[in-house]
N, CA, C and O atoms as a GROMACS GRO file, in nm:
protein
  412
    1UNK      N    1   8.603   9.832   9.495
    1UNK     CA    2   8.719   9.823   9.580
    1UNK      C    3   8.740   9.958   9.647
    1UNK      O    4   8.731  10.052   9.568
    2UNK      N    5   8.760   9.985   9.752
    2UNK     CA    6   8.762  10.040   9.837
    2UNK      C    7   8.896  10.072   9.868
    2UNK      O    8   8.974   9.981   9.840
    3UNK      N    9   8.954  10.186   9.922
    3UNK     CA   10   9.095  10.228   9.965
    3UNK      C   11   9.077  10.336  10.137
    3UNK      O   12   8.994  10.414  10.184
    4UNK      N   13   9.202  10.281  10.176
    4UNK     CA   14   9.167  10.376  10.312
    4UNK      C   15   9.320  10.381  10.390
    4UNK      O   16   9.399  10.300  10.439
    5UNK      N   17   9.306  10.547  10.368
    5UNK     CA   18   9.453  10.579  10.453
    5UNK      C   19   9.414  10.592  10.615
    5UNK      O   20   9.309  10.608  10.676
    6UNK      N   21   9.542  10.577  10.649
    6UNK     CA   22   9.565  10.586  10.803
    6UNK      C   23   9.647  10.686  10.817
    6UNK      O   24   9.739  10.666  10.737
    7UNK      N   25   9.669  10.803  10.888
    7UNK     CA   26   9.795  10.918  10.934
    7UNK      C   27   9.831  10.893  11.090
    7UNK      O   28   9.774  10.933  11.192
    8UNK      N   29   9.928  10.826  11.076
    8UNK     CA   30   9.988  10.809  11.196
    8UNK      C   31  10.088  10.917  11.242
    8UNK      O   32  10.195  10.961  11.200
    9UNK      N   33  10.007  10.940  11.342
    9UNK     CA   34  10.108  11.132  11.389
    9UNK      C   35  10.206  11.051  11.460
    9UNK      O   36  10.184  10.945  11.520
   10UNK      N   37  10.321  11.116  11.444
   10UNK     CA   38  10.406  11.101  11.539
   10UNK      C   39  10.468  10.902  11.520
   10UNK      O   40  10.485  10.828  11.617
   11UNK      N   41  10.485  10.869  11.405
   11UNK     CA   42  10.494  10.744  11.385
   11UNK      C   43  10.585  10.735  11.307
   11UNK      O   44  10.574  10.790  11.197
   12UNK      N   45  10.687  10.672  11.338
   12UNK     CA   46  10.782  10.609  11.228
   12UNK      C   47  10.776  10.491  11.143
   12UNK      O   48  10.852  10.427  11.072
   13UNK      N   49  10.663  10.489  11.178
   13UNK     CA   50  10.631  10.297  11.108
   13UNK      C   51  10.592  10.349  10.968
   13UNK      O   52  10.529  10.453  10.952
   14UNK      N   53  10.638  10.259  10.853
   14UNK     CA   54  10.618  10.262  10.724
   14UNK      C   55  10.492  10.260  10.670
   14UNK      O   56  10.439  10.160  10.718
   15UNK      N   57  10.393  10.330  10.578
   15UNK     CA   58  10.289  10.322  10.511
   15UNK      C   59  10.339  10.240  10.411
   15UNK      O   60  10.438  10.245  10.337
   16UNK      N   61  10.255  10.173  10.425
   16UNK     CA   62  10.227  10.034  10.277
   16UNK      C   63  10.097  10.076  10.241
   16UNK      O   64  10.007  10.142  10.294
   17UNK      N   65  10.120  10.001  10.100
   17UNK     CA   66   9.923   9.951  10.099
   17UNK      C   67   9.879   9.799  10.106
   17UNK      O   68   9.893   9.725  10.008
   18UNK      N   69   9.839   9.766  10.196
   18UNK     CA   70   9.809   9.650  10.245
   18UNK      C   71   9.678   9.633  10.169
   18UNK      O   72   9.623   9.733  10.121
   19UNK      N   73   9.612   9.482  10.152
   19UNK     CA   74   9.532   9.427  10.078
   19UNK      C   75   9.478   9.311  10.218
   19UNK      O   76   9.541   9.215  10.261
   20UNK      N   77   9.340   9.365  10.263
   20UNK     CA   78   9.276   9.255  10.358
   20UNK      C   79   9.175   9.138  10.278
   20UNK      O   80   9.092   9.166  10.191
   21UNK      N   81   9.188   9.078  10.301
   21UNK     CA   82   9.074   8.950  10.268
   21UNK      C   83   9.016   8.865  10.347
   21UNK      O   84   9.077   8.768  10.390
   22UNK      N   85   8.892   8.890  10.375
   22UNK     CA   86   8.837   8.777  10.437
   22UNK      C   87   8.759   8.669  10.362
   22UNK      O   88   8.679   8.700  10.273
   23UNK      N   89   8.783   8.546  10.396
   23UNK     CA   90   8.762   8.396  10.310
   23UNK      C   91   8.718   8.294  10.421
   23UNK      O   92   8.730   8.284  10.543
   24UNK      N   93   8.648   8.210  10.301
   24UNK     CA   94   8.526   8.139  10.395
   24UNK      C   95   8.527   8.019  10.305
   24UNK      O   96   8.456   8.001  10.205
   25UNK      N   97   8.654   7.909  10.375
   25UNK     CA   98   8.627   7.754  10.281
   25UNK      C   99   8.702   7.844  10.125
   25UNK      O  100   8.657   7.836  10.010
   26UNK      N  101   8.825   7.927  10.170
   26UNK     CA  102   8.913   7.936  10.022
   26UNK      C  103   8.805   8.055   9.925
   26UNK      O  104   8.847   8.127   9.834
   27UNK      N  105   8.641   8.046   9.983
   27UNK     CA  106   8.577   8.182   9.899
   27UNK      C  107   8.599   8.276   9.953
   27UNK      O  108   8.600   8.273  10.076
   28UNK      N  109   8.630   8.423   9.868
   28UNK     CA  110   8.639   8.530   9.916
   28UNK      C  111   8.532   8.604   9.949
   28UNK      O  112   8.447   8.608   9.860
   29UNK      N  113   8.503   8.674  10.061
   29UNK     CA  114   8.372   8.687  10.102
   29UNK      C  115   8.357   8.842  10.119
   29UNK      O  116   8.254   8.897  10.158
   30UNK      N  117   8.496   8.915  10.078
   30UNK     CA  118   8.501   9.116  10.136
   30UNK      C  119   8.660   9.082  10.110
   30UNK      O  120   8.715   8.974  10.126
   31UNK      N  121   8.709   9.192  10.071
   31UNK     CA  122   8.815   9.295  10.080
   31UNK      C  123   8.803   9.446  10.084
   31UNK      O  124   8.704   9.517  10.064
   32UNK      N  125   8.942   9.481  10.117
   32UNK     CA  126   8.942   9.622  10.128
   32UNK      C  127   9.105   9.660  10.107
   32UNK      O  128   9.192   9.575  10.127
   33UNK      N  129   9.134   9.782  10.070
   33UNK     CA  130   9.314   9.834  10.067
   33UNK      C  131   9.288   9.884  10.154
   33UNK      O  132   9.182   9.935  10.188
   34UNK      N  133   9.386   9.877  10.204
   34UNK     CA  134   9.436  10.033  10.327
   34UNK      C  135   9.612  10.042  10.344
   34UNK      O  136   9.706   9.964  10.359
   35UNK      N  137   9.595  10.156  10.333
   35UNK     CA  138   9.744  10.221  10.340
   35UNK      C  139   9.774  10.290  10.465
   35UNK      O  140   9.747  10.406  10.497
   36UNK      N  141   9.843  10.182  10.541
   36UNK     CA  142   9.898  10.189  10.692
   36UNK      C  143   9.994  10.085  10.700
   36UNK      O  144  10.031  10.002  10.616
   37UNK      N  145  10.030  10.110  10.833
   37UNK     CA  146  10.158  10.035  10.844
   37UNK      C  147  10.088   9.875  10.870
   37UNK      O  148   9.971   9.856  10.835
   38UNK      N  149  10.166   9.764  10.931
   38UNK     CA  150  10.102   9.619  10.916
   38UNK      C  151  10.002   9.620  11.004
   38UNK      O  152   9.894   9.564  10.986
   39UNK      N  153  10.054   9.720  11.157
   39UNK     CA  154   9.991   9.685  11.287
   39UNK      C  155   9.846   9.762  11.274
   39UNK      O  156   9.752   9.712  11.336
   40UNK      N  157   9.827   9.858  11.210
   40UNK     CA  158   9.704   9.893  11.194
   40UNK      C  159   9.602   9.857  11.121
   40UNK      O  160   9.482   9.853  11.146
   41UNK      N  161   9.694   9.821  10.984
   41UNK     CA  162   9.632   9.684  10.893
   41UNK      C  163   9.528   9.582  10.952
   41UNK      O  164   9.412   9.556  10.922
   42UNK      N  165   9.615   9.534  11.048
   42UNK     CA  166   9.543   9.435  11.127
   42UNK      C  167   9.424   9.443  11.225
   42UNK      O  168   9.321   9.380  11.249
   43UNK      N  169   9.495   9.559  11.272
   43UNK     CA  170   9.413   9.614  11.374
   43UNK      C  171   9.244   9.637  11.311
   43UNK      O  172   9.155   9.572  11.365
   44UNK      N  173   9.211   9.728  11.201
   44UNK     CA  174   9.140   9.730  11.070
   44UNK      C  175   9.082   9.634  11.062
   44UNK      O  176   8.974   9.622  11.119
   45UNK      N  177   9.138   9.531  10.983
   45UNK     CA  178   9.088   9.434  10.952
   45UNK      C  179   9.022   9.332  11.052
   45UNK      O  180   8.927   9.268  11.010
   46UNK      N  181   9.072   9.309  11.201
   46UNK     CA  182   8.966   9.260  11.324
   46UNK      C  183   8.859   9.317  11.292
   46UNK      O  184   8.772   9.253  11.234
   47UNK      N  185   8.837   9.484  11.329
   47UNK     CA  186   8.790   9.522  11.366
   47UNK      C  187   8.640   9.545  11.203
   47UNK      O  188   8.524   9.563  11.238
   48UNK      N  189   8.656   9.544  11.135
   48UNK     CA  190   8.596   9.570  10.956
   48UNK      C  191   8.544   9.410  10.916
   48UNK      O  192   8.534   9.373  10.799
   49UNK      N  193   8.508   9.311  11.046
   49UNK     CA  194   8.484   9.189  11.008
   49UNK      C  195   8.355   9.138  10.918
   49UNK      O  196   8.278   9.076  10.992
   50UNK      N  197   8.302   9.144  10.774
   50UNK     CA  198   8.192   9.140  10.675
   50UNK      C  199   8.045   9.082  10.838
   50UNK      O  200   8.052   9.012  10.938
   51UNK      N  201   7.991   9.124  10.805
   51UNK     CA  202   7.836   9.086  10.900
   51UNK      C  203   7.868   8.913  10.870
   51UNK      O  204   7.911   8.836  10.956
   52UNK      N  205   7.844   8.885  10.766
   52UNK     CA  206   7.796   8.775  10.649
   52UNK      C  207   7.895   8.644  10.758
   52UNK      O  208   7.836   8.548  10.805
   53UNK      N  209   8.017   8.664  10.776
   53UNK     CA  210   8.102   8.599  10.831
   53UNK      C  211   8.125   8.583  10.944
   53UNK      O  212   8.167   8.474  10.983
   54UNK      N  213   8.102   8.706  11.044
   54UNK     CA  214   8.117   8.744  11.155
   54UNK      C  215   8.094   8.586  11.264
   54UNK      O  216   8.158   8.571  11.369
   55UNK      N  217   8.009   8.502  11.220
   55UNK     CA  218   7.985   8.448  11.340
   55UNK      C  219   8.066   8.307  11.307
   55UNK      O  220   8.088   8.234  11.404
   56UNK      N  221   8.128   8.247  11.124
   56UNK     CA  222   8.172   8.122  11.118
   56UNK      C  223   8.322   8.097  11.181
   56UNK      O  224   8.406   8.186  11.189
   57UNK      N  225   8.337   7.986  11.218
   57UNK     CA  226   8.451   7.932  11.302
   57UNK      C  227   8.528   7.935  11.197
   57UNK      O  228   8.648   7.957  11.215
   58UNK      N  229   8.472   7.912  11.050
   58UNK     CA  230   8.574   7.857  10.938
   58UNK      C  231   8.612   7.973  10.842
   58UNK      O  232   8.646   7.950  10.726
   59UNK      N  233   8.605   8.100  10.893
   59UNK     CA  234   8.660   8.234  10.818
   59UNK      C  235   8.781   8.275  10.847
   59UNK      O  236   8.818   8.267  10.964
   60UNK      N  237   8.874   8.330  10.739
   60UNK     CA  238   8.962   8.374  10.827
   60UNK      C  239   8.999   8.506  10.769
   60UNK      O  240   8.933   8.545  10.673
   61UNK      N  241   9.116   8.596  10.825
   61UNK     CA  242   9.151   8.726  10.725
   61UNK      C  243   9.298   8.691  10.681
   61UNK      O  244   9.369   8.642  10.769
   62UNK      N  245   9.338   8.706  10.588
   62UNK     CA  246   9.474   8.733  10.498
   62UNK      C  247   9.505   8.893  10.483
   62UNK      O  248   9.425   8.979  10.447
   63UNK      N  249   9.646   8.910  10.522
   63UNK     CA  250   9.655   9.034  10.449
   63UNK      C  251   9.759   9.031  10.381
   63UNK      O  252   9.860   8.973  10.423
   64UNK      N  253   9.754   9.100  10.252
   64UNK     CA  254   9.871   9.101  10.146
   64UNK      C  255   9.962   9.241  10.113
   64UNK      O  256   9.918   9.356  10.110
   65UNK      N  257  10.088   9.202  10.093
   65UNK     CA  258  10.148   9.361  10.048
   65UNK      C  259  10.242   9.294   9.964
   65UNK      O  260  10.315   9.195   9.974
   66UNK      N  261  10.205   9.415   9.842
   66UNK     CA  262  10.283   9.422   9.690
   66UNK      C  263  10.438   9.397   9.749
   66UNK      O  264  10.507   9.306   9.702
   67UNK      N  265  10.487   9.487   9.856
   67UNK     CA  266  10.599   9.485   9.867
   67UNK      C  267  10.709   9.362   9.930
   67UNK      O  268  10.832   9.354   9.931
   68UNK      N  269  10.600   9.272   9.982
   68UNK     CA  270  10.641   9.109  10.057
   68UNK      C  271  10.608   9.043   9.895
   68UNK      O  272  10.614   9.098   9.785
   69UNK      N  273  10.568   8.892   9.939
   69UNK     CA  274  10.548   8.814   9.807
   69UNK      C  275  10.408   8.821   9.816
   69UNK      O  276  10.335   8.820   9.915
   70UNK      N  277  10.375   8.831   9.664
   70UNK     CA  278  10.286   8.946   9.657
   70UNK      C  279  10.137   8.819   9.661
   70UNK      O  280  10.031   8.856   9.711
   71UNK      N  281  10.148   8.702   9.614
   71UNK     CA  282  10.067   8.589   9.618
   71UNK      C  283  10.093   8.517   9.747
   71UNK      O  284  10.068   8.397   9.737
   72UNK      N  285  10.135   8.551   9.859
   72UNK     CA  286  10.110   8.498   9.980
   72UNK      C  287  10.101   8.610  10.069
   72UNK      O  288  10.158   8.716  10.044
   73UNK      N  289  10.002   8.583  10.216
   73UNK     CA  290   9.970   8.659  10.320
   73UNK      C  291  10.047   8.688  10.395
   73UNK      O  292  10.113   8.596  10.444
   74UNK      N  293  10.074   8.826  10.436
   74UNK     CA  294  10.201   8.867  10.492
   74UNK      C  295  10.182   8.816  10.657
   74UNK      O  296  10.275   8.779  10.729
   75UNK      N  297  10.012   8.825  10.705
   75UNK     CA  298   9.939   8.782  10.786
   75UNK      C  299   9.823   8.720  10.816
   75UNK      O  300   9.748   8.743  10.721
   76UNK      N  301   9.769   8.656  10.894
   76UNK     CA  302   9.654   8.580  10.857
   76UNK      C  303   9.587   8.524  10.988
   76UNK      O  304   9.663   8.455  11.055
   77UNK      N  305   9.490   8.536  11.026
   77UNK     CA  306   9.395   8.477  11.172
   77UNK      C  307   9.284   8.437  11.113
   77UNK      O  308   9.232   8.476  11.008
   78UNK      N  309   9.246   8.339  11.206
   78UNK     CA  310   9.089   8.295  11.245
   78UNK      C  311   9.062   8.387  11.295
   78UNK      O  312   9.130   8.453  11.374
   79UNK      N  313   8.924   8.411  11.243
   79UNK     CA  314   8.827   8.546  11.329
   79UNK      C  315   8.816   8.538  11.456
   79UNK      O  316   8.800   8.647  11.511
   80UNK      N  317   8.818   8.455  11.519
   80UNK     CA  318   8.846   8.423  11.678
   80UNK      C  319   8.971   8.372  11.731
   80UNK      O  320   8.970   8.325  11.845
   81UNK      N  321   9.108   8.377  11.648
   81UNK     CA  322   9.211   8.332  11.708
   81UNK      C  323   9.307   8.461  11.691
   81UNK      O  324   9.264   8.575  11.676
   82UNK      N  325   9.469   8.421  11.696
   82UNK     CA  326   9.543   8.504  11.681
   82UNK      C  327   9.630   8.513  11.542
   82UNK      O  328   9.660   8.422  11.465
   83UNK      N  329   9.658   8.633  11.538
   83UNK     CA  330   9.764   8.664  11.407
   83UNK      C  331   9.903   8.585  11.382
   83UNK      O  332  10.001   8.598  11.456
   84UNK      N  333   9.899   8.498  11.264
   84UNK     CA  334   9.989   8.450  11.228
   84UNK      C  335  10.077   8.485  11.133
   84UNK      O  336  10.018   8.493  11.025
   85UNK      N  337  10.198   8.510  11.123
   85UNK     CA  338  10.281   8.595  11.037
   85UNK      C  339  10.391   8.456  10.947
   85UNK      O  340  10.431   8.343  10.974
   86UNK      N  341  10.404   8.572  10.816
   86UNK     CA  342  10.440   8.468  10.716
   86UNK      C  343  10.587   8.420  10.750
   86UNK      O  344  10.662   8.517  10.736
   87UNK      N  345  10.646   8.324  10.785
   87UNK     CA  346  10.762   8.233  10.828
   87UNK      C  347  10.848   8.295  10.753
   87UNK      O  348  10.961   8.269  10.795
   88UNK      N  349  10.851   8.366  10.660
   88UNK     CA  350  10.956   8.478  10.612
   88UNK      C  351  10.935   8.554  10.678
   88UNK      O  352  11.016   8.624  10.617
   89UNK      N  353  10.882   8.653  10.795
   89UNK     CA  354  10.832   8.785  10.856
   89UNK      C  355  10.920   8.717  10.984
   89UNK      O  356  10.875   8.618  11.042
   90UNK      N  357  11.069   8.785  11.031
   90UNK     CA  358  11.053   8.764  11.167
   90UNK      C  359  11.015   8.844  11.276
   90UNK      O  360  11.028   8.808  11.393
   91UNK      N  361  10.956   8.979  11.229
   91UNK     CA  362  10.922   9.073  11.296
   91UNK      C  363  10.846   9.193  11.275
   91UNK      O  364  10.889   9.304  11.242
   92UNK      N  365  10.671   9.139  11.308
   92UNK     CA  366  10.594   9.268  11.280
   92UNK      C  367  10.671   9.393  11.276
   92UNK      O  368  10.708   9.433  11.165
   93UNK      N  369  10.700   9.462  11.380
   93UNK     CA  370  10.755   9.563  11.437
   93UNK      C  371  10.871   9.609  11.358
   93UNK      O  372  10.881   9.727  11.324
   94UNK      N  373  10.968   9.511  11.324
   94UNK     CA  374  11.096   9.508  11.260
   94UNK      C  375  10.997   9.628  11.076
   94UNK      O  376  10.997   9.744  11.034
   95UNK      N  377  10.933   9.492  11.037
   95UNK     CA  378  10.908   9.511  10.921
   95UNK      C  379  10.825   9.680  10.901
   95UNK      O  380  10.823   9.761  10.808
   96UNK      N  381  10.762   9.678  11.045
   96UNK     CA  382  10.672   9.834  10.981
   96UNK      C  383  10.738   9.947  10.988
   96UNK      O  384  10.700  10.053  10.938
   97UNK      N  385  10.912   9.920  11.095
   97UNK     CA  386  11.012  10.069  11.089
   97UNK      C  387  11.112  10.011  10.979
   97UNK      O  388  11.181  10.098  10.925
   98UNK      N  389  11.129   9.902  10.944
   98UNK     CA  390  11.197   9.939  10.828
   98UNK      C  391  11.186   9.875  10.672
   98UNK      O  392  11.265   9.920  10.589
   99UNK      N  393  11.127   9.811  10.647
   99UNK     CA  394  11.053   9.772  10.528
   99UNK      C  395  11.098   9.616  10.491
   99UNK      O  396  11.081   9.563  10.381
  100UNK      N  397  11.172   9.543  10.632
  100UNK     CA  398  11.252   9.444  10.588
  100UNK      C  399  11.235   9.377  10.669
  100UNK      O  400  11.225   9.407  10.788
  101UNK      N  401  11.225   9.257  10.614
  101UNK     CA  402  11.169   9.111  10.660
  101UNK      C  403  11.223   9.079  10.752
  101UNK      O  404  11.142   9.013  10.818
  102UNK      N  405  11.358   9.087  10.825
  102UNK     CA  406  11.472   9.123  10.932
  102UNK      C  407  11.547   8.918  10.877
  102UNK      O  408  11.611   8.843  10.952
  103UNK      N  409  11.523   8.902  10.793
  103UNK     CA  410  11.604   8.760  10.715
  103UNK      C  411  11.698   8.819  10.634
  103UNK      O  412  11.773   8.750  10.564
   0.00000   0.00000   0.00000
């Protein structure tokens, strides 16, 4: 397992440690931690896509933080679609300046 900070100069957005997963048919196929705020999390995790997976329609990424509920994805895409946020989350943005779900 692997860990990886981010230093965001000049950023008010909260460091977490986020937990990425990419899964293929419910198998886990790569993870990684990284300790950044959500939007870079994500950003990361597009971009850190396993070779192995890279090309199936049926992969997707999850990302988890201790500090949301800790057994569901705070976020989550198809490798070719867009980021879906957990129906408790009403606001990326909200959540990375202040640590709260804005509910």
């Amino acid at each position: 397992m692997s860990s990886v900070t981010i230093i965001l100069k000049n950023s008010k957005r909260l460091i977490k440690k986020y937990k990425v997963v990419y899964k293929v048919n419910k198998d886990i196929k790569g993870h990684f931690y990284i300790n950044s705020s959500l939007v870079y999390a994500k950003i990361r995790a597009s971009k850190n896509i396993p070779e192995i997976i890279k090309n199936s329609n049926l992969a997707i990424i999850e990302i988890y933080c201790s500090d949301f509920i800790e057994q569901e994805p705070i976020a989550t895409k198809s490798i070719k679609g867009s980021w879906i946020h957990h129906p408790f989350l009403k606001d990326c943005d909200f959540w990375d300046f202040t640590g709260n779900s804005g509910y």
